[in-house]
PyMOL CGO cylinders between C-alpha atoms (Angstrom):
from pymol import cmd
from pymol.cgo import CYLINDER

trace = [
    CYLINDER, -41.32, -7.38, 5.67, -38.55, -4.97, 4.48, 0.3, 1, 1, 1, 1, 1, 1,
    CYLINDER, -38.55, -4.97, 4.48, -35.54, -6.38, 3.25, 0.3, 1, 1, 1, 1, 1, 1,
    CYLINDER, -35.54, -6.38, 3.25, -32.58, -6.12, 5.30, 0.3, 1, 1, 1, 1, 1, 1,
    CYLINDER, -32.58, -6.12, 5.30, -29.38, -4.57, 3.32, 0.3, 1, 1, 1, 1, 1, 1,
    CYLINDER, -29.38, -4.57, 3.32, -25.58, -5.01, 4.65, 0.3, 1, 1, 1, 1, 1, 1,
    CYLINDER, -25.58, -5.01, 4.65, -24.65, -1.45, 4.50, 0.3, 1, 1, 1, 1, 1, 1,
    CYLINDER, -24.65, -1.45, 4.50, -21.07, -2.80, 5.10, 0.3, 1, 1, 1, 1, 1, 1,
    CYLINDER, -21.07, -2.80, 5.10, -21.24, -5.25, 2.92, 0.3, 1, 1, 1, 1, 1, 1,
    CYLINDER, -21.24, -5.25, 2.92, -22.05, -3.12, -0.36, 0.3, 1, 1, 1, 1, 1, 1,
    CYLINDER, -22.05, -3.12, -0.36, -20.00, -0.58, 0.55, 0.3, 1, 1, 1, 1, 1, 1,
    CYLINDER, -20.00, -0.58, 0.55, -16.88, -2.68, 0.76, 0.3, 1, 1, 1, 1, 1, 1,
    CYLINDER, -16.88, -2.68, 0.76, -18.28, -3.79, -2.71, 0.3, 1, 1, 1, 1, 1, 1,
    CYLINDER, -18.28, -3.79, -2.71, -17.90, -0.47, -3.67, 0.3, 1, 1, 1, 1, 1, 1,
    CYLINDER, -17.90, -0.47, -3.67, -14.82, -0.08, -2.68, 0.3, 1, 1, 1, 1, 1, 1,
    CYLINDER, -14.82, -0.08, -2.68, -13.15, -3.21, -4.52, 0.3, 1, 1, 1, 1, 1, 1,
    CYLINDER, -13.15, -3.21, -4.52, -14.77, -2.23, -7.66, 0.3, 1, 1, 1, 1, 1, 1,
    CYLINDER, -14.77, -2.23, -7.66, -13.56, 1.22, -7.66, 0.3, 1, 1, 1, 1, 1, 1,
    CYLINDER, -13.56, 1.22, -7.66, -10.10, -0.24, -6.58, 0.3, 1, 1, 1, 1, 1, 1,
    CYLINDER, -10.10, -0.24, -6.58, -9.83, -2.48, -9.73, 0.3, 1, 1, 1, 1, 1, 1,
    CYLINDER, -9.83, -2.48, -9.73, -11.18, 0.35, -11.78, 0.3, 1, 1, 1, 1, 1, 1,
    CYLINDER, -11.18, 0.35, -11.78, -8.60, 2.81, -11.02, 0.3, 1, 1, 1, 1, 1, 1,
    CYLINDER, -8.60, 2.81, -11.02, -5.69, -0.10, -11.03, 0.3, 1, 1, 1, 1, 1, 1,
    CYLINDER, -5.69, -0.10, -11.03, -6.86, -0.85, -14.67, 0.3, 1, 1, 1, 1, 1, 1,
    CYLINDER, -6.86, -0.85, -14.67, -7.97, 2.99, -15.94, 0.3, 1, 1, 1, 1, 1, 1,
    CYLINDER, -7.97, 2.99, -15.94, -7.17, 5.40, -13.49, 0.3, 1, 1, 1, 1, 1, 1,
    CYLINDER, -7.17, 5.40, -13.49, -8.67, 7.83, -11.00, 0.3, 1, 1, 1, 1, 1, 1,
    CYLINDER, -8.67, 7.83, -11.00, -9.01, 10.24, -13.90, 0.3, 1, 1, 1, 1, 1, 1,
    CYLINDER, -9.01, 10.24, -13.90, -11.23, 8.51, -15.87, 0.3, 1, 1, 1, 1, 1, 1,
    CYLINDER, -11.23, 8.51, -15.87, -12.98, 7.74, -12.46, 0.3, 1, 1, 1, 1, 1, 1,
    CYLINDER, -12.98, 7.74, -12.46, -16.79, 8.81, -12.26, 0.3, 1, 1, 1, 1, 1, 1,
    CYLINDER, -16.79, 8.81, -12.26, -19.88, 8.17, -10.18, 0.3, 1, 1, 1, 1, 1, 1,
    CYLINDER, -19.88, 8.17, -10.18, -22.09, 7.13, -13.34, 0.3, 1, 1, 1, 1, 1, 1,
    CYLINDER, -22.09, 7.13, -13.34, -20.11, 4.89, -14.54, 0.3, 1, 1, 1, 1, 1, 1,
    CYLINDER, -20.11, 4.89, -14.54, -19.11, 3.28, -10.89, 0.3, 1, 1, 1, 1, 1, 1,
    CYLINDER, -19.11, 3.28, -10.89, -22.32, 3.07, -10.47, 0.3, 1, 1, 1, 1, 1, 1,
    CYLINDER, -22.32, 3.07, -10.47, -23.32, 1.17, -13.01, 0.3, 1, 1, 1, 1, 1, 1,
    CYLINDER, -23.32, 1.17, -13.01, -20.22, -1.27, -13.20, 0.3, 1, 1, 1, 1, 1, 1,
    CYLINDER, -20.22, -1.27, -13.20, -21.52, -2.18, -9.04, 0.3, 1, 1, 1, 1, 1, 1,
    CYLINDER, -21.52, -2.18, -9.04, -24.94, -2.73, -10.41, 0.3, 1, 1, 1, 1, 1, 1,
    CYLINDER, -24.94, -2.73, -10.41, -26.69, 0.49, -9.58, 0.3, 1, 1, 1, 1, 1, 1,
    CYLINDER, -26.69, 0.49, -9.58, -28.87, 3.11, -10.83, 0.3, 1, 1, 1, 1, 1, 1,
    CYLINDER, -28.87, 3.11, -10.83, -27.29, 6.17, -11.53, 0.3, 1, 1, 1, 1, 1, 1,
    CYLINDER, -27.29, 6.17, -11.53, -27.06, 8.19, -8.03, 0.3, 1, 1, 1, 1, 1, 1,
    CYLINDER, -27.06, 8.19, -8.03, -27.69, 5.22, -6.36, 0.3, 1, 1, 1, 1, 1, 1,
    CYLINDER, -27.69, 5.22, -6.36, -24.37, 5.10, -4.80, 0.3, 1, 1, 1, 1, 1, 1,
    CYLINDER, -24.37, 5.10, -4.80, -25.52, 8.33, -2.55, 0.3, 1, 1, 1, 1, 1, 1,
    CYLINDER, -25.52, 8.33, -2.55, -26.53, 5.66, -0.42, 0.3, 1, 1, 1, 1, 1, 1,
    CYLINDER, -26.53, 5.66, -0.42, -23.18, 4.28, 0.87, 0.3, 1, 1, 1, 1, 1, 1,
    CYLINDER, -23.18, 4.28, 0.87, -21.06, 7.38, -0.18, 0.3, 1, 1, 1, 1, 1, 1,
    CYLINDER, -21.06, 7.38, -0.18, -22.04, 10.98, -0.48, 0.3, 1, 1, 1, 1, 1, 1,
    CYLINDER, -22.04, 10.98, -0.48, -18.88, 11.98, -2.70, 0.3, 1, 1, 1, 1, 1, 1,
    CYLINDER, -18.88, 11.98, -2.70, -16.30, 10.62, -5.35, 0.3, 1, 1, 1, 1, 1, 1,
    CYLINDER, -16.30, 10.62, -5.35, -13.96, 11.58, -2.58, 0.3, 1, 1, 1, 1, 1, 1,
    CYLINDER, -13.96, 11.58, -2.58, -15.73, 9.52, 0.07, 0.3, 1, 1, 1, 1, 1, 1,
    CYLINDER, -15.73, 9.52, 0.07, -15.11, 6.79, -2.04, 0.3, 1, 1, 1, 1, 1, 1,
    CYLINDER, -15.11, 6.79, -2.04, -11.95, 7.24, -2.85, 0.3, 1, 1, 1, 1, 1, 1,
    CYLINDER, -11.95, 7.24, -2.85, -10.65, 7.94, 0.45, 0.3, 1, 1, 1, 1, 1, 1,
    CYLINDER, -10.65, 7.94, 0.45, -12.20, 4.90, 1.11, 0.3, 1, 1, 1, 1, 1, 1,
    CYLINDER, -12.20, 4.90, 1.11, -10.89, 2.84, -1.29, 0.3, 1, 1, 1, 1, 1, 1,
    CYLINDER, -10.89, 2.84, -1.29, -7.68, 4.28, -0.72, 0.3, 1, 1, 1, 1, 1, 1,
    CYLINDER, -7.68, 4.28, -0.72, -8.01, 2.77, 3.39, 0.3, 1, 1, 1, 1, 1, 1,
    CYLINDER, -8.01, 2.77, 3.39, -8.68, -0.29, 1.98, 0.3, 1, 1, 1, 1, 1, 1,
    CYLINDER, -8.68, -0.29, 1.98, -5.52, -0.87, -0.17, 0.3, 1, 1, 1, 1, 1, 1,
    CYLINDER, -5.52, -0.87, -0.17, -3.72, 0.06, 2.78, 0.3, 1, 1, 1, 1, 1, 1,
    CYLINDER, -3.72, 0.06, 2.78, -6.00, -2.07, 5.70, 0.3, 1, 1, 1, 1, 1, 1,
    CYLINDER, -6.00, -2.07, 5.70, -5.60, -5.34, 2.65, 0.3, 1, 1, 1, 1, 1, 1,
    CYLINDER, -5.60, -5.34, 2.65, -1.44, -4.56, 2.47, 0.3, 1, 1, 1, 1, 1, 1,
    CYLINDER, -1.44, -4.56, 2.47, -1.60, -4.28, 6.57, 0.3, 1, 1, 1, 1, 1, 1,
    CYLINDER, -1.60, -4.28, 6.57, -3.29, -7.18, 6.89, 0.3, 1, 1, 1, 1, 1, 1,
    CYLINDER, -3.29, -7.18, 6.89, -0.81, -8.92, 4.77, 0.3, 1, 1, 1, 1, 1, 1,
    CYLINDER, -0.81, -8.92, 4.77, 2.21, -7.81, 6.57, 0.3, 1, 1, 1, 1, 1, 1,
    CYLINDER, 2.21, -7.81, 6.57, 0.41, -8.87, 10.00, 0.3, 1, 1, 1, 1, 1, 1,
    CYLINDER, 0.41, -8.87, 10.00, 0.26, -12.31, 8.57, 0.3, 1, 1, 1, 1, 1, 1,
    CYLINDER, 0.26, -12.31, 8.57, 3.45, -12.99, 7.10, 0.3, 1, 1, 1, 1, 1, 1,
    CYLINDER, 3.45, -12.99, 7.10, 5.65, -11.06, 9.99, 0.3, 1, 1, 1, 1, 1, 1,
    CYLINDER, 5.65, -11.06, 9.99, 3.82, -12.52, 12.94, 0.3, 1, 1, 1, 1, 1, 1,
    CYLINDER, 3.82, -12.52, 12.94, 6.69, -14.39, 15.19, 0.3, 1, 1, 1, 1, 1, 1,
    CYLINDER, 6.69, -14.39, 15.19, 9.51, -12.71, 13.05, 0.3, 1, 1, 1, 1, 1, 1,
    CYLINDER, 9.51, -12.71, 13.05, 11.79, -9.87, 14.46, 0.3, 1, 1, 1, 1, 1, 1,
    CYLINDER, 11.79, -9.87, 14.46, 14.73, -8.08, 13.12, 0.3, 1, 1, 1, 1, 1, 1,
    CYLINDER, 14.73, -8.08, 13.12, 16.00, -8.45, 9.47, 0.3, 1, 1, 1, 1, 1, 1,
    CYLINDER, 16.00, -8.45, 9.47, 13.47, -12.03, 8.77, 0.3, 1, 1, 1, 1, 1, 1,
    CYLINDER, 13.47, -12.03, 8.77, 10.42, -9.33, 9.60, 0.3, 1, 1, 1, 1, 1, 1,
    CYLINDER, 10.42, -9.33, 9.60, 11.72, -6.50, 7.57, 0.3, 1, 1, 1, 1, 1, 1,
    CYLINDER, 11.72, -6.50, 7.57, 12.13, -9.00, 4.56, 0.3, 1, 1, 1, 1, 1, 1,
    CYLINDER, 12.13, -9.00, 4.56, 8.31, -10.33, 5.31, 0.3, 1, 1, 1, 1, 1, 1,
    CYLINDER, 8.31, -10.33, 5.31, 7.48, -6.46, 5.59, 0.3, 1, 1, 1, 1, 1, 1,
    CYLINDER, 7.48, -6.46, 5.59, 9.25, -5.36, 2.35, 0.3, 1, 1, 1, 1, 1, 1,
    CYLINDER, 9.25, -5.36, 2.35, 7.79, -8.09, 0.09, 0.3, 1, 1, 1, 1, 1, 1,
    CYLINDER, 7.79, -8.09, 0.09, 4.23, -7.38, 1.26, 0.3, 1, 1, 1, 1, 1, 1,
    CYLINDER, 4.23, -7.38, 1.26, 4.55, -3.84, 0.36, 0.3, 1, 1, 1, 1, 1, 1,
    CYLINDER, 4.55, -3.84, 0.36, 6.74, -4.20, -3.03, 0.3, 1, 1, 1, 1, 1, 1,
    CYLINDER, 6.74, -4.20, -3.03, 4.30, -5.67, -6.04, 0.3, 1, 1, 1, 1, 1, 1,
    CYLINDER, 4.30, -5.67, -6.04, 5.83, -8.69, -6.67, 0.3, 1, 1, 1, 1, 1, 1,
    CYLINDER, 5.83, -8.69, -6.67, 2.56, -10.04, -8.16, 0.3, 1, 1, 1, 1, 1, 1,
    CYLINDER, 2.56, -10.04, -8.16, -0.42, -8.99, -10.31, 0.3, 1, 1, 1, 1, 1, 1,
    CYLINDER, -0.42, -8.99, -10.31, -2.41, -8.12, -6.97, 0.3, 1, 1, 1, 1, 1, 1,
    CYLINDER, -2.41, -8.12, -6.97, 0.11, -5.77, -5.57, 0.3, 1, 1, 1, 1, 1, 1,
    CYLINDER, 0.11, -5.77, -5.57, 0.74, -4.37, -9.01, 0.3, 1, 1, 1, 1, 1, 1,
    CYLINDER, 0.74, -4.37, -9.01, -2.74, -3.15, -9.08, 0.3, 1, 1, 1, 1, 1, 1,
    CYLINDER, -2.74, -3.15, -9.08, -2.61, -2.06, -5.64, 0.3, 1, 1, 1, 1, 1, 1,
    CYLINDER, -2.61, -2.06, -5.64, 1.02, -0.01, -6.54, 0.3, 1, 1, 1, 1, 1, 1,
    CYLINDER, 1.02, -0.01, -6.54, -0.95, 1.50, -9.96, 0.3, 1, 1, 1, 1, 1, 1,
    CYLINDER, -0.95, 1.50, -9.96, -3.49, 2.80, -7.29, 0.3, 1, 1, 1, 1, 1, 1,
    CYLINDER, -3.49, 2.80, -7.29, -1.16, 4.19, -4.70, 0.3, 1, 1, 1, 1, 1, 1,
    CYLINDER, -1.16, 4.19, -4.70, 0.93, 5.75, -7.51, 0.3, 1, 1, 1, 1, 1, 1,
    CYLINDER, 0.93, 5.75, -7.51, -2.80, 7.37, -8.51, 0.3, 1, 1, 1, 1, 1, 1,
    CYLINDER, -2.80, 7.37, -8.51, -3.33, 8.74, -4.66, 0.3, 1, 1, 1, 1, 1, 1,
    CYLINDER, -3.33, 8.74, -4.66, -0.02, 9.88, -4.37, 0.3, 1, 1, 1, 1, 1, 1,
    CYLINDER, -0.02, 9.88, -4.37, -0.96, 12.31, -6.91, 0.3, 1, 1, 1, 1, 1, 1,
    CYLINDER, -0.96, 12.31, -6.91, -4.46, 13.45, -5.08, 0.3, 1, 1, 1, 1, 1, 1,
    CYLINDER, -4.46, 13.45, -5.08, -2.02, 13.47, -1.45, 0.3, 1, 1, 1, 1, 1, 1,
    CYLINDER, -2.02, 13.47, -1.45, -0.38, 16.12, -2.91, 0.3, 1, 1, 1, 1, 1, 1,
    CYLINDER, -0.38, 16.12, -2.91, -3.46, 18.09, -3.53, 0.3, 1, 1, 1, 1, 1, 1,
    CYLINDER, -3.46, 18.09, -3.53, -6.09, 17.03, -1.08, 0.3, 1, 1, 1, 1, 1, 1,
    CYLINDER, -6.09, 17.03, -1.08, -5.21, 17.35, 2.56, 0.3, 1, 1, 1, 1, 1, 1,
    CYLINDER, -5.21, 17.35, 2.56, -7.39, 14.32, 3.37, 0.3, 1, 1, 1, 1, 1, 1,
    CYLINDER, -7.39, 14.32, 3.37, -5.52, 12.17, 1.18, 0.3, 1, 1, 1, 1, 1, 1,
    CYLINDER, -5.52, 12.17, 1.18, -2.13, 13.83, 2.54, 0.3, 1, 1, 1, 1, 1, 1,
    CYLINDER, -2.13, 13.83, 2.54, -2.96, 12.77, 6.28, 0.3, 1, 1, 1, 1, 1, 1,
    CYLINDER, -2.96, 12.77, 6.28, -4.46, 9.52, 5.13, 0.3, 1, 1, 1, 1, 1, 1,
    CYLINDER, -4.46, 9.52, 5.13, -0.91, 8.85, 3.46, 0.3, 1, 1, 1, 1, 1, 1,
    CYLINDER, -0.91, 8.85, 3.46, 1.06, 10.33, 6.34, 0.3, 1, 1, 1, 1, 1, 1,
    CYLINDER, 1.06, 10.33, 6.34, -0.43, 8.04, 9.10, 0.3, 1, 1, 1, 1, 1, 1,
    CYLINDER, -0.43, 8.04, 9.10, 0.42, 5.38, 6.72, 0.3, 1, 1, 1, 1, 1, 1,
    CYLINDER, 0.42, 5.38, 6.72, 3.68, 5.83, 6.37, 0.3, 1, 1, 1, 1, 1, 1,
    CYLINDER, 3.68, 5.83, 6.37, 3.98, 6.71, 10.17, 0.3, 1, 1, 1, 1, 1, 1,
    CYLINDER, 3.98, 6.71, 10.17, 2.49, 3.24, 10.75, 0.3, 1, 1, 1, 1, 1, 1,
    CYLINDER, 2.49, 3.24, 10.75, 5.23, 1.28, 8.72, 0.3, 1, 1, 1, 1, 1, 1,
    CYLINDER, 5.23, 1.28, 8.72, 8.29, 3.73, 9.92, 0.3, 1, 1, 1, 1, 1, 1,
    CYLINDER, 8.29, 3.73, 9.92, 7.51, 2.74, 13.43, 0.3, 1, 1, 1, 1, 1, 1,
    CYLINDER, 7.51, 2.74, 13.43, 7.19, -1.47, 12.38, 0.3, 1, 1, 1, 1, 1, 1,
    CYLINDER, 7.19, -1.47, 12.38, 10.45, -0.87, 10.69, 0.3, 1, 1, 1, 1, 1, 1,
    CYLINDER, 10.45, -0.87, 10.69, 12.10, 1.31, 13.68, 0.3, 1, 1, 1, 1, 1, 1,
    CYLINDER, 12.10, 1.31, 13.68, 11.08, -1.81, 16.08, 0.3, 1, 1, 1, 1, 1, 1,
    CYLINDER, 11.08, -1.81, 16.08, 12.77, -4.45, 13.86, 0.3, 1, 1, 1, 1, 1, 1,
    CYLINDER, 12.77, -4.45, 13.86, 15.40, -2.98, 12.60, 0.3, 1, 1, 1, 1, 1, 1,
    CYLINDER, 15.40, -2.98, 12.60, 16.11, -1.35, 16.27, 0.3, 1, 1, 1, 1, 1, 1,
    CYLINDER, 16.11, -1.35, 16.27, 16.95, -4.82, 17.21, 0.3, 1, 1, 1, 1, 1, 1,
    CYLINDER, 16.95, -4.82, 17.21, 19.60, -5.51, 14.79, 0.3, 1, 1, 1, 1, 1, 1,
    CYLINDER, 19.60, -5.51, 14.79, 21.48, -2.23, 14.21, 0.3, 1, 1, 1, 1, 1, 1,
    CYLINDER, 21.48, -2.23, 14.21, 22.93, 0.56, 16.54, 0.3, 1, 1, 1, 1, 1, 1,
    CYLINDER, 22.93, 0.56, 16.54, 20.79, 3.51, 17.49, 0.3, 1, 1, 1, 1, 1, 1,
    CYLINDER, 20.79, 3.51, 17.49, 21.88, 6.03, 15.55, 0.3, 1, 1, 1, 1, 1, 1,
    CYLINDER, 21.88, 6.03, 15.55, 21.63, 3.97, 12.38, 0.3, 1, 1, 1, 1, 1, 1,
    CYLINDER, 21.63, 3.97, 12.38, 18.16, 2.93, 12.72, 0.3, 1, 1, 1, 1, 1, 1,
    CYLINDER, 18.16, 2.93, 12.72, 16.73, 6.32, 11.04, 0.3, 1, 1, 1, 1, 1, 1,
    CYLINDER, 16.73, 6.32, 11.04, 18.71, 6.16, 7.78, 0.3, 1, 1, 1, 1, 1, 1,
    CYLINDER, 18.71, 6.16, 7.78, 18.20, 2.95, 7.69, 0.3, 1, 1, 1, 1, 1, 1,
    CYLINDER, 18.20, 2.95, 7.69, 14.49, 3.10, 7.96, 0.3, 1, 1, 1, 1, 1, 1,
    CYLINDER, 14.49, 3.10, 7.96, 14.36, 5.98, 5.79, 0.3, 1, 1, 1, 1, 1, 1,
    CYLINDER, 14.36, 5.98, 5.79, 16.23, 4.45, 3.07, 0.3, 1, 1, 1, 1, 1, 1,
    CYLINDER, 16.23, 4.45, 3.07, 14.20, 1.10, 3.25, 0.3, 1, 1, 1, 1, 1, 1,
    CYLINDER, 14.20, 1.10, 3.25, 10.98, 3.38, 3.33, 0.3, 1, 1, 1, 1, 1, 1,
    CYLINDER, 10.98, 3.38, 3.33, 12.21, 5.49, 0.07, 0.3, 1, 1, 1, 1, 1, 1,
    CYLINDER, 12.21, 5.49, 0.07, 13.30, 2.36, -1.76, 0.3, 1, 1, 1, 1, 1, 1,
    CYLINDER, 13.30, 2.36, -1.76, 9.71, 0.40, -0.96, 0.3, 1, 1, 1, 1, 1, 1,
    CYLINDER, 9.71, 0.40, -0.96, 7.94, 3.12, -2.49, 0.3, 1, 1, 1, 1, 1, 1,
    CYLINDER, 7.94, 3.12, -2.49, 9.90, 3.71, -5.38, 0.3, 1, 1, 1, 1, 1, 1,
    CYLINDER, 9.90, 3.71, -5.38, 9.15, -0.24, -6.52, 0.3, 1, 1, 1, 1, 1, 1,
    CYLINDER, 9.15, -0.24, -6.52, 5.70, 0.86, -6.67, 0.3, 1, 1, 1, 1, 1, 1,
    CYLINDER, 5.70, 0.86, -6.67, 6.04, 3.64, -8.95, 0.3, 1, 1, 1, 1, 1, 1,
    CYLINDER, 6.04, 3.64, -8.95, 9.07, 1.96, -10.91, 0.3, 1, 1, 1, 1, 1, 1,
    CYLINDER, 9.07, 1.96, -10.91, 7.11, -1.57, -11.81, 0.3, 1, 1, 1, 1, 1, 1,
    CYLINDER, 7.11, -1.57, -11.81, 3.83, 0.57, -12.62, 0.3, 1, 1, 1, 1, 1, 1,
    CYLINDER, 3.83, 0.57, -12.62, 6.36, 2.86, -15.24, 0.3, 1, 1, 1, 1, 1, 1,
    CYLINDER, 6.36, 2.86, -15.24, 9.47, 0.51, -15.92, 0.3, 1, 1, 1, 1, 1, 1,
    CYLINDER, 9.47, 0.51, -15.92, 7.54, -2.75, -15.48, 0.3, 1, 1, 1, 1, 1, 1,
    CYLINDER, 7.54, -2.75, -15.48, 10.20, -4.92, -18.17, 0.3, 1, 1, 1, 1, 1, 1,
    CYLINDER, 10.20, -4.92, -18.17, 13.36, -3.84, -15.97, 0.3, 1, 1, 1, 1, 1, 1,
    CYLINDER, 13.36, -3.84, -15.97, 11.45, -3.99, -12.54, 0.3, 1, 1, 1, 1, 1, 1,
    CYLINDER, 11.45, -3.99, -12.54, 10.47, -7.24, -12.58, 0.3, 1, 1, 1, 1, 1, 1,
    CYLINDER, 10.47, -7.24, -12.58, 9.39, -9.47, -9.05, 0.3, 1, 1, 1, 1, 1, 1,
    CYLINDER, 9.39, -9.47, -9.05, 12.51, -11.28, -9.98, 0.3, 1, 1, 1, 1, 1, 1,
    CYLINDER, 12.51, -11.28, -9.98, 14.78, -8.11, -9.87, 0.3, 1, 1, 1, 1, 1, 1,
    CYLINDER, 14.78, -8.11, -9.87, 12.69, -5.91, -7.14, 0.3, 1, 1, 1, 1, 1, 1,
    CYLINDER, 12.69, -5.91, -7.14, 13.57, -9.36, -5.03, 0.3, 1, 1, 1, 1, 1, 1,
    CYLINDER, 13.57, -9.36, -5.03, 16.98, -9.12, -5.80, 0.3, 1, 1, 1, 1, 1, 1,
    CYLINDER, 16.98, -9.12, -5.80, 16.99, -5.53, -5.02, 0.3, 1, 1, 1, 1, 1, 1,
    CYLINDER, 16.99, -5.53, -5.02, 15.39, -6.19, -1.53, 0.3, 1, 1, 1, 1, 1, 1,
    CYLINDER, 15.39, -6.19, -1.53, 18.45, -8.86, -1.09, 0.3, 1, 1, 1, 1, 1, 1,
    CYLINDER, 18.45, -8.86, -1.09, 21.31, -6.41, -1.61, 0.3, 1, 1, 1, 1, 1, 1,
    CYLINDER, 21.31, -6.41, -1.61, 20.09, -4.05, 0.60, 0.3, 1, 1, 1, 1, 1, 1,
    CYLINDER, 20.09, -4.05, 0.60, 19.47, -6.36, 3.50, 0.3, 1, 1, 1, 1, 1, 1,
    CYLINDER, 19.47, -6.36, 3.50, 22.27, -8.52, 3.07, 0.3, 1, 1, 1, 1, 1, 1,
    CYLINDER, 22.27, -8.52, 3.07, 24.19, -4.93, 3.02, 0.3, 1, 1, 1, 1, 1, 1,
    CYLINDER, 24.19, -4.93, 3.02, 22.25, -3.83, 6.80, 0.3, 1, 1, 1, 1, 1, 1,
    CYLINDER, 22.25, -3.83, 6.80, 23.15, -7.10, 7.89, 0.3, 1, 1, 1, 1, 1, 1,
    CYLINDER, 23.15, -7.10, 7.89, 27.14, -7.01, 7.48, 0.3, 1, 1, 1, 1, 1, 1,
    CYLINDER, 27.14, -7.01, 7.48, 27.21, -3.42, 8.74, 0.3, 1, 1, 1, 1, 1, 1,
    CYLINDER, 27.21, -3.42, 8.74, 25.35, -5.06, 11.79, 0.3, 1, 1, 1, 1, 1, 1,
    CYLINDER, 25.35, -5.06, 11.79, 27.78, -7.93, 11.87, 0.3, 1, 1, 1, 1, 1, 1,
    CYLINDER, 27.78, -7.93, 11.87, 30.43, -5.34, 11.30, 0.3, 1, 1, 1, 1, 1, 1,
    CYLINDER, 30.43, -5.34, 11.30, 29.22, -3.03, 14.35, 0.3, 1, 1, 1, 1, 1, 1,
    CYLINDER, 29.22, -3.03, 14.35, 28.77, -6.38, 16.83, 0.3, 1, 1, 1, 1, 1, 1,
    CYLINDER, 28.77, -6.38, 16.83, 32.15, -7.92, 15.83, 0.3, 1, 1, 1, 1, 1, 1,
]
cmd.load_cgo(trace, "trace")
């Protein structure tokens, strides 16, 4: 009887291994042979599961999103206004070793988004995604026509924490990225109070 293989299964294998290995060496250094035989193939054997370095990495790039998504879902579920963007922020900003590695991979694909339109859309739906969590929440606690800078500005400060505690990782500390986060919500929620009172 043949033996039945998870298709799934090993690809999603794939996928974590080639996640750690660009987290730890980069996409650069990044190549099939030696992919291969960190996940225990032959060489070429990963034509099974992926017929490019880009299919992989397009995939492996979905999955550090889908894992920080899956994250925020978790943590903001039953919170609305300022308590979900907190949740939001801190799943997104690497305030541990996990979403350090996950930030040293995103800082990677930023790089390939600006040369690869596949990587480009993959990061624009994205960031479309979390722009309309943070329009929703934040749309409850501030005027209208203060929602969009103040989305934008939350957006543009989440994703500078992961390129500033990948390069500037002894000033950017979880400590001081949380204290960071603080300021600038404490400062949306006066200028809320400010607007209701």
């Amino acid at each position: 009887m043949p033996r039945i293989i998870d298709h799934d299964s090993k690809r999603r294998e794939i996928i974590e291994i080639t996640w750690r290995f660009i987290a730890q060496h980069g996409y650069d250094k990044l190549n099939l042979r030696d992919l291969a035989a960190a996940a225990g193939y032959a060489n070429g054997g990963l034509k099974t599961y992926f017929a490019t370095r880009d299919d992989i990495l397009v995939a492996t790039f979905q999955y550090v999103f889908d894992s920080t998504n899956r994250r925020i879902e978790k943590e903001t579920q039953g919170l609305e206004g300022f308590a979900a963007v907190r949740a939001f922020a801190r799943e997104v900003m690497p305030l541990d070793e996990r979403r350090r590695d996950e930030a040293r991979v995103v800082v990677h694909f930023w790089h390939m988004a600006l040369q690869h339109r596949t990587f480009g859309e993959l990061n624009a739906r994205s960031m479309d995604d979390w722009r309309h969590r943070l329009d929703r929440w934040l749309g409850q606690e501030l005027p209208e026509d203060q929602v969009r800078a103040a989305r934008d500005g939350l957006m543009n400060f989440l994703m500078g924490t992961q390129s500033a505690a990948v390069l500037d990782p002894q000033v950017n500390t979880a400590t001081s990225l949380q204290e960071q986060l603080d300021f600038i919500v404490q400062t949306l929620q006066r200028l809320a109070a400010e607007r209701r009172g």
